[in-house]
C-alpha positions as CSV (number, residue, x, y, z in Angstrom):
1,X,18.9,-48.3,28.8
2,X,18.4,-50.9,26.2
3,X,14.6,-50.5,27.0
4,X,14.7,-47.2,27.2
5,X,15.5,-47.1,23.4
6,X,13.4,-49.4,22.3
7,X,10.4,-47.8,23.8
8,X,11.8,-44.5,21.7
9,X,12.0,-46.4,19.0
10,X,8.5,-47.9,18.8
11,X,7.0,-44.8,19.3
12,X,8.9,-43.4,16.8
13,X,7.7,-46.3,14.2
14,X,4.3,-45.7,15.1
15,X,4.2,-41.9,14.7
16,X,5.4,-42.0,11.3
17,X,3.1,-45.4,10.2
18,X,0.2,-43.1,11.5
19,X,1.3,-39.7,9.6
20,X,1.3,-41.9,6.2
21,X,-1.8,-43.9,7.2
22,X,-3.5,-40.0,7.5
23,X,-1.7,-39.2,4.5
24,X,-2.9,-41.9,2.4
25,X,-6.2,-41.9,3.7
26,X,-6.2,-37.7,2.6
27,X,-5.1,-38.8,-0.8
28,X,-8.3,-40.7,-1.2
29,X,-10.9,-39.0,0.7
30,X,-9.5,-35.5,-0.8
31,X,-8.2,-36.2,-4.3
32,X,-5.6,-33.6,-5.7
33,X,-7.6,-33.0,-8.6
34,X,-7.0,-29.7,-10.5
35,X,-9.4,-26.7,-9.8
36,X,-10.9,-24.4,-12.5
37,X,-11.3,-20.9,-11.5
38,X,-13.1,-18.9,-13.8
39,X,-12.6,-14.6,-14.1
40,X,-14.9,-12.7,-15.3
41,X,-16.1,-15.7,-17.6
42,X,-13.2,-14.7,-19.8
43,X,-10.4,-16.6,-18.2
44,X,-9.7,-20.0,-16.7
45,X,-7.2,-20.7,-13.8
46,X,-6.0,-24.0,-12.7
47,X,-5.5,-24.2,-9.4
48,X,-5.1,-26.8,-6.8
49,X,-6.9,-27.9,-3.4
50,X,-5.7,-25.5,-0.9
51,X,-4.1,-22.7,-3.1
52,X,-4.9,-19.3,-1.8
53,X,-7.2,-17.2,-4.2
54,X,-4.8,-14.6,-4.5
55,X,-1.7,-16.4,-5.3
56,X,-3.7,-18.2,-8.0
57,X,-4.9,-14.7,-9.9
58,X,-1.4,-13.6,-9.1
59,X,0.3,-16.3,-10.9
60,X,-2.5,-16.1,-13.9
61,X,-1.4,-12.7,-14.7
62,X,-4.3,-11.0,-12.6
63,X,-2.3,-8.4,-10.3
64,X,-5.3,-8.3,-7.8
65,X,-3.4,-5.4,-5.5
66,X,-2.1,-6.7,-2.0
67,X,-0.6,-4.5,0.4
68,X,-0.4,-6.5,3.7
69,X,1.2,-9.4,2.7
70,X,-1.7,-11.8,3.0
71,X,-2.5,-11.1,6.1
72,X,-6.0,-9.6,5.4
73,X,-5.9,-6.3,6.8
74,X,-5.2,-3.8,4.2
75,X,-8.3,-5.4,2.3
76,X,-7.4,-4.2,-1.0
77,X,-7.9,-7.4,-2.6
78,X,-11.4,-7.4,-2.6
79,X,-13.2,-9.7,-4.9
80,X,-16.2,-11.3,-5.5
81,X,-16.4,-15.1,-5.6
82,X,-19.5,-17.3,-6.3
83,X,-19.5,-21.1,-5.9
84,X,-19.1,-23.3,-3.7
85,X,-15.5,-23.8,-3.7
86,X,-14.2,-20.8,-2.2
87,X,-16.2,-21.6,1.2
88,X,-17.4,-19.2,3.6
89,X,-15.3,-15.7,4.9
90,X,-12.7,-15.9,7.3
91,X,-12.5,-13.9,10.8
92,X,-10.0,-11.9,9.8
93,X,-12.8,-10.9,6.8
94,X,-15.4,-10.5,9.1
95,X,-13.1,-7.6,10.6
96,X,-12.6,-5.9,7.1
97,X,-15.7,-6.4,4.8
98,X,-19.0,-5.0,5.8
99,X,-22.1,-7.4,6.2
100,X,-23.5,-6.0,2.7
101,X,-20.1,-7.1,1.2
102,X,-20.2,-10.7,3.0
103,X,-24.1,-10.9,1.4
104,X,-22.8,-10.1,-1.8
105,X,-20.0,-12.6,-2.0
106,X,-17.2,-9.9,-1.3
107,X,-14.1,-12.1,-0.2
108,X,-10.5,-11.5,0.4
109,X,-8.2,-13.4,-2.0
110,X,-5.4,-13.3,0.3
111,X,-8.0,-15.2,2.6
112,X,-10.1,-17.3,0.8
113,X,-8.7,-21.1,0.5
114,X,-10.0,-22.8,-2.7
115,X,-12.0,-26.1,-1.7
116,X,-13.4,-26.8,-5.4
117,X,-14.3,-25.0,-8.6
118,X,-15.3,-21.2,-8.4
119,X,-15.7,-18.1,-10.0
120,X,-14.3,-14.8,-9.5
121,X,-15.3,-11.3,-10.6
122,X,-12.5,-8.2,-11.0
123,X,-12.6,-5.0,-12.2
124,X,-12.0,-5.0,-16.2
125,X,-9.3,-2.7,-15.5
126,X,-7.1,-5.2,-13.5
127,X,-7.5,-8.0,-15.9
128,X,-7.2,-5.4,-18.9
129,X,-3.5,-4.8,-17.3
130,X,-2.8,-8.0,-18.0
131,X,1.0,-9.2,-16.3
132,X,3.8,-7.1,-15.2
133,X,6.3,-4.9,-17.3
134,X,9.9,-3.5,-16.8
135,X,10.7,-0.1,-16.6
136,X,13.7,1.3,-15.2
137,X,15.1,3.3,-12.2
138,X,16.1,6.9,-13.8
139,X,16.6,8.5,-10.2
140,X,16.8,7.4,-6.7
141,X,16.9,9.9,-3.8
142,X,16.1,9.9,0.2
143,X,13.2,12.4,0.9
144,X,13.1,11.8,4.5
145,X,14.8,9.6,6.8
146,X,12.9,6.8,6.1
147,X,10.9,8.0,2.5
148,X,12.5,7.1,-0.5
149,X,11.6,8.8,-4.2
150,X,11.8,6.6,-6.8
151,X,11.4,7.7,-10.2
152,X,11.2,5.1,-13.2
153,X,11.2,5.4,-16.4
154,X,8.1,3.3,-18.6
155,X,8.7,1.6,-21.8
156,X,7.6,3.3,-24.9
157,X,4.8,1.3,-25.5
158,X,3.1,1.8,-22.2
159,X,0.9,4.5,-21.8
160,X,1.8,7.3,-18.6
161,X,-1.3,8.9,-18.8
162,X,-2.4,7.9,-15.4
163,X,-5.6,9.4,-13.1
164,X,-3.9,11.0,-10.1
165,X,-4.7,8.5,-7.2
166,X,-3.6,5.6,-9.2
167,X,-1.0,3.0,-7.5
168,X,0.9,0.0,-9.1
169,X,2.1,-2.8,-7.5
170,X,5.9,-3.2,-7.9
171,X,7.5,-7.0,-7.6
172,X,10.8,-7.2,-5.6
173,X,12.7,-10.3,-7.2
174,X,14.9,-12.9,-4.7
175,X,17.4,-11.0,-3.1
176,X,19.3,-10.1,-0.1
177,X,19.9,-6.7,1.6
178,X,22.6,-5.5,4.1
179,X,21.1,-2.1,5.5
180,X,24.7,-1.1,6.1
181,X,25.3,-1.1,1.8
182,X,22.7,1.8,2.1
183,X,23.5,5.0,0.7
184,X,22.1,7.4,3.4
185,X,22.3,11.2,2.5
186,X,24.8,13.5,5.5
187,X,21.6,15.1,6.7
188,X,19.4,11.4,7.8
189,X,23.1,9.4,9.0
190,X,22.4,10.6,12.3
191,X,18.7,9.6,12.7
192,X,20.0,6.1,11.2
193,X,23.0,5.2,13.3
194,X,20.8,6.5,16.8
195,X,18.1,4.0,15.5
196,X,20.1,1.4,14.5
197,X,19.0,0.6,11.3
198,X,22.6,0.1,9.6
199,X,22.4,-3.1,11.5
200,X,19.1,-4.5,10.0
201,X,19.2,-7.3,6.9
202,X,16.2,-8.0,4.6
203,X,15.7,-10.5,2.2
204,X,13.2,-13.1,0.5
205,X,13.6,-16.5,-1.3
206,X,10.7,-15.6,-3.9
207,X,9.1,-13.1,-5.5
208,X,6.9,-10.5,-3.4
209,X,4.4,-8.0,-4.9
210,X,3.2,-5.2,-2.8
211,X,1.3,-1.5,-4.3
212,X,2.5,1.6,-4.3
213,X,0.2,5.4,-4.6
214,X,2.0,7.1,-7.8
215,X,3.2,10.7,-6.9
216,X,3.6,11.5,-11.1
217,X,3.0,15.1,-11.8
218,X,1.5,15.9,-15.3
219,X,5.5,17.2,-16.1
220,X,6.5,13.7,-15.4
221,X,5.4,11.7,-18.4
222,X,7.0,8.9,-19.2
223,X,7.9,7.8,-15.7
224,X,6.3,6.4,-13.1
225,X,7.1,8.3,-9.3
226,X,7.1,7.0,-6.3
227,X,7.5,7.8,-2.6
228,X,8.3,4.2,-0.5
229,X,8.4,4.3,3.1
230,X,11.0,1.6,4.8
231,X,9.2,-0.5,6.8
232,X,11.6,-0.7,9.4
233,X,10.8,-2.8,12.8
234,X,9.6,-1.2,15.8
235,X,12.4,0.0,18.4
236,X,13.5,-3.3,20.8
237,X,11.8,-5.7,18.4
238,X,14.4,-6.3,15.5
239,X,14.7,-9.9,16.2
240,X,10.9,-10.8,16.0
241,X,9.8,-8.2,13.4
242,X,11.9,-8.5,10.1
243,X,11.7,-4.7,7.7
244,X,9.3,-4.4,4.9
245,X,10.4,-6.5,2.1
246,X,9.6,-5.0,-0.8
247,X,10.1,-1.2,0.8
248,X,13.7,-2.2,1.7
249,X,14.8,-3.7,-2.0
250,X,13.4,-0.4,-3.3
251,X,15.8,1.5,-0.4
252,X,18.6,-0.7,-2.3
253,X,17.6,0.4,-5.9
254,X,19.9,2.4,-8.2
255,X,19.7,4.6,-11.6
256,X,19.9,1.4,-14.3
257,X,18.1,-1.2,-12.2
258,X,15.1,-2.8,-13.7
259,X,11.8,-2.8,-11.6
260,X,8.7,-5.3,-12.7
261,X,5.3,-2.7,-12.3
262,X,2.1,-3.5,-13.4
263,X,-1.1,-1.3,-13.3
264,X,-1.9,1.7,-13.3
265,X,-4.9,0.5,-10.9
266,X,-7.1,2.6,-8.5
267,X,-10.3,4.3,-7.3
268,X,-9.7,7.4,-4.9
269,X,-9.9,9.9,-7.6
270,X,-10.6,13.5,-7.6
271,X,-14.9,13.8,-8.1
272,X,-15.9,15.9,-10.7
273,X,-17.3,18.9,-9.0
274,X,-17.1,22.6,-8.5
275,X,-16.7,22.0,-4.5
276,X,-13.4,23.2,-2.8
277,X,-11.0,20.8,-2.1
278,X,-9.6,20.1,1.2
279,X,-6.9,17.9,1.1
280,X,-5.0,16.0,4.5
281,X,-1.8,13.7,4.4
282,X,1.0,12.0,6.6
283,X,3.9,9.7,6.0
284,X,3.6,8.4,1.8
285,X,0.1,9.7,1.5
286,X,1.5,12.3,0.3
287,X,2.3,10.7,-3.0
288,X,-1.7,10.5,-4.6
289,X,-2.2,14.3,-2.9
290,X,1.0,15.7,-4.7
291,X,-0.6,13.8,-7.7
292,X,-3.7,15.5,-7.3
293,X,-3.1,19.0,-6.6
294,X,-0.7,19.2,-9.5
295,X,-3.3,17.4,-11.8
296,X,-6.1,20.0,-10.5
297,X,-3.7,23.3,-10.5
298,X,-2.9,22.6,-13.6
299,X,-6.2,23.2,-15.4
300,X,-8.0,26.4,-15.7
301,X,-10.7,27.4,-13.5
302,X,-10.7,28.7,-9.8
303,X,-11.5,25.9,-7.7
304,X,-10.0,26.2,-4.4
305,X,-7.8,24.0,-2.8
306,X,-6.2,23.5,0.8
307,X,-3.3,20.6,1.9
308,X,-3.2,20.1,5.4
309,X,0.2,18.0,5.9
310,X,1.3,16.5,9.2
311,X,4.8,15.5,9.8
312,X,6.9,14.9,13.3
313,X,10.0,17.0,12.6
314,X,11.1,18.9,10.0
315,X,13.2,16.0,8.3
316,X,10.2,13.9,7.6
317,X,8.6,17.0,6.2
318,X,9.4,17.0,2.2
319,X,8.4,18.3,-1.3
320,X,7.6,21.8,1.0
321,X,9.9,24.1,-1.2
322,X,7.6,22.6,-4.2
323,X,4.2,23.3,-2.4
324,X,5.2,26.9,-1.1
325,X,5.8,27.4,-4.5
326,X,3.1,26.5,-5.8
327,X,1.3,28.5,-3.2
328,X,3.3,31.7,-4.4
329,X,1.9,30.6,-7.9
330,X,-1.6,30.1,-7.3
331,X,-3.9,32.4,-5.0
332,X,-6.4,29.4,-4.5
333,X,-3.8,26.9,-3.2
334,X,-2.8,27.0,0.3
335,X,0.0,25.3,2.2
336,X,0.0,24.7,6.0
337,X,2.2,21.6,7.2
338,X,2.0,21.3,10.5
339,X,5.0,19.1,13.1
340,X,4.0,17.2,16.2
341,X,7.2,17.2,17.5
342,X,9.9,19.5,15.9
343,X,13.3,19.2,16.9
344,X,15.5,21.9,18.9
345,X,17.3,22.4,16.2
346,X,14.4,23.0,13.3
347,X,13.7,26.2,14.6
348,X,10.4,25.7,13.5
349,X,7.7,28.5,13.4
350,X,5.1,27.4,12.0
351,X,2.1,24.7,13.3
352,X,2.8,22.4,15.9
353,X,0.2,19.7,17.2
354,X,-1.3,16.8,15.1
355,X,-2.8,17.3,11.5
356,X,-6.3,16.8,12.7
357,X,-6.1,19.6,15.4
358,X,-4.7,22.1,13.0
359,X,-7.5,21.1,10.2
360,X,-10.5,21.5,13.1
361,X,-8.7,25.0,13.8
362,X,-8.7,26.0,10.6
363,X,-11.9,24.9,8.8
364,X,-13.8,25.6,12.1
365,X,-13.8,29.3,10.5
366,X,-14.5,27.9,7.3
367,X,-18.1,29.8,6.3
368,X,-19.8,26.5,5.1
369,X,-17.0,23.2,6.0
370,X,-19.8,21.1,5.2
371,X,-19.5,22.0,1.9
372,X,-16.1,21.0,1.0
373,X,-15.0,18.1,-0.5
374,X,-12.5,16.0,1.7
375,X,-9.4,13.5,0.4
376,X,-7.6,11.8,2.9
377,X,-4.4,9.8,2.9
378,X,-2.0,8.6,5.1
379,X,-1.2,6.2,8.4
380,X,-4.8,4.7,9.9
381,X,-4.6,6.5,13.1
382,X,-4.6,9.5,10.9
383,X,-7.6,8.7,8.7
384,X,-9.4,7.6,12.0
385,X,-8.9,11.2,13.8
386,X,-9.4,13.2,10.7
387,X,-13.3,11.6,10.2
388,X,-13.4,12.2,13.9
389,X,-12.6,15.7,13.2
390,X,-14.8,16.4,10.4
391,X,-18.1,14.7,11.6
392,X,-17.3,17.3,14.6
393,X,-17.0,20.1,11.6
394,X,-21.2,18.3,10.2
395,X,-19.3,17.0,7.4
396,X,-21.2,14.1,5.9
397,X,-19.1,10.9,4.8
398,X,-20.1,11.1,0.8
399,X,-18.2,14.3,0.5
400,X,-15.1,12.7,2.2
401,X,-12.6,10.2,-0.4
402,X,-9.5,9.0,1.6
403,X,-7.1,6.2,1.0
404,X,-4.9,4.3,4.0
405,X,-3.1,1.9,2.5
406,X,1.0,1.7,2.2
407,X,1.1,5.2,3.9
């Protein structure tokens, strides 16, 4: 027994001498010297061996947007990097950025691990932005049983005159969530307590940024709106898969609470043409769309548009009252929302299937569908069977615009 422990012990001894020995000899070989990284040659970071890119433009006040939570697939934190510090692109790059991008020193912050000195290029308008801001929650209201509105109000001196398409990335502070405190509406308490989402608990030590599509209609100046999806786990998995954090502090919000934004940020815009507009959503990617086709209704001329909107029931199908009215409004707006699975109870008579099928049906009989101008946005397997779709329809991609990020 007596040797028994002894043997433990020396082994013991000599695992930690050799973890300081490899420590020590890091400190020298691999001095933690500080790092300059230099944006748009018109402001320095410090930054340390090791840092991730994005962390270090996050913490300089550069709200490069993030989506995935660094884990390189939503690839909207494209920048370009030059030096030799930022080393080459990951795998997980390789999967995102096209072989033009990799020649042009396209990186992912959320990937790229500083090594030395570099430099990084953004758009103007990100570093323009500047660091976050407070506004403050004015209304709070389920949509759907797992689609929040929130509406916020800006302060004075920032400007709400945003291009429909925009997002902003919202920061959820530390905090800690009990799904249970949730304020669910009569009409989604059944689809929660079948699910079993009272039950969940969300929560983060630090600060966590993620970005958001802005649903703002031109009436809604002043304020910033929102439609937030709950990331919740998927069904059997609520042990290994913890719920969005960000999306569940927003499902916790009330009227009064402050919320740090920054942005507006964004490129999926409406083109300035005379084509007609064909636009297709599911889940949140509704919230640019809405912000489009009220920006684009409300000017003069007769451009015409179409919003093809998949849901699966008729509870995650919202804001339809507000399109069929504007549909009654306008005789160059149409409306078709279409369910992949209504429920018994719905009694639902309008288009069943998935979005994609109901668009080929539709713009099949279309005189000249090649002609139109497409803007996509919602869940990935969406986007992937809607270009499916239209390069059935001889649409070529520059005429389509979508956006799959957050939906």
């Amino acid at each position: 027994m007596t040797e028994a422990l002894i043997g433990s012990l020396v082994i013991v001894v000599l695992v930690v001498g050799l973890t300081v020995g490899l420590l020590l000899l890091r400190s020298r070989l691999v001095p933690d010297t500080a790092l300059d990284v230099a944006v748009n040659d018109a402001l320095h970071l410090a930054a340390r061996r090791g840092d991730k890119l994005l962390g270090v433009l996050h913490g300089g006040g550069v709200m490069i947007p993030a989506a995935c939570g660094g884990s390189g697939t939503c690839g909207l934190c494209r920048v370009t990097v030059t030096g030799e510090g930022a080393g080459g692109p990951q795998a997980t790059e390789r999967g995102v950025l096209s072989a033009r991008e990799r020649r042009d020193h396209v990186r992912l912050a959320c990937q790229t691990t500083l090594r030395g000195d570099c430099a990084v290029s953004v758009p103007d308008d990100i570093l323009s932005a500047g660091g976050g801001f407070t506004g403050t929650v004015v209304s709070a209201r389920m949509l759907a049983p797992l689609i929040r509105e929130i509406v916020v109000r800006l302060p004075e001196d920032r400007s709400s005159e945003f291009l429909a398409g925009d997002f902003m990335q919202i920061t959820a502070p530390p905090y800690r969530l009990d799904f249970g405190s949730i304020d669910v509406p009569p009409e989604f308490r059944e689809a929660w307590e079948i699910s079993g989402w009272r039950g969940l608990r969300a929560g983060s030590e630090t600060e966590v940024t993620r970005a958001y599509s802005l649903a703002s209609r031109p009436e809604d100046e002043g304020h910033a709106v929102f439609n937030i999806r709950l990331a919740v786990p998927p069904p059997g998995r609520e042990d290994e898969v913890p719920p969005g954090v960000v999306s569940s502090w927003l499902f916790g919000v009330a009227p009064g609470d402050a919320v740090t934004l920054s942005g507006p940020f964004g490129e999926f815009h409406v083109q300035p043409t005379a084509r007609e507009m064909v636009y297709v959503g599911g889940g949140v990617g509704m919230a640019p769309l809405r912000a489009m086709i009220h920006q684009e209704l409300g000017k003069p001329g007769d451009r015409r548009i179409r919003y093809f909107y998949g849901a699966r029931s008729a509870a995650d199908l919202f804001y339809s009252d507000e399109f069929e009215a504007l549909a009654a409004a306008h005789a160059r707006f149409t409306w078709s929302p279409t369910l992949s699975e209504p429920a018994p109870g719905d009694r639902w008579t309008g288009k069943t299937g998935f979005i994609h099928q109901t668009l080929f049906d539709e713009m099949r009989a279309h005189p000249a569908p090649e002609e139109c101008e497409y803007y996509l946005c919602g869940p990935p397997v969406m986007i992937s069977a809607v270009l499916s779709t239209l390069a059935r329809l001889g649409v070529e991609r520059d005429l389509i615009f979508y956006d799959d990020f957050g939906a």
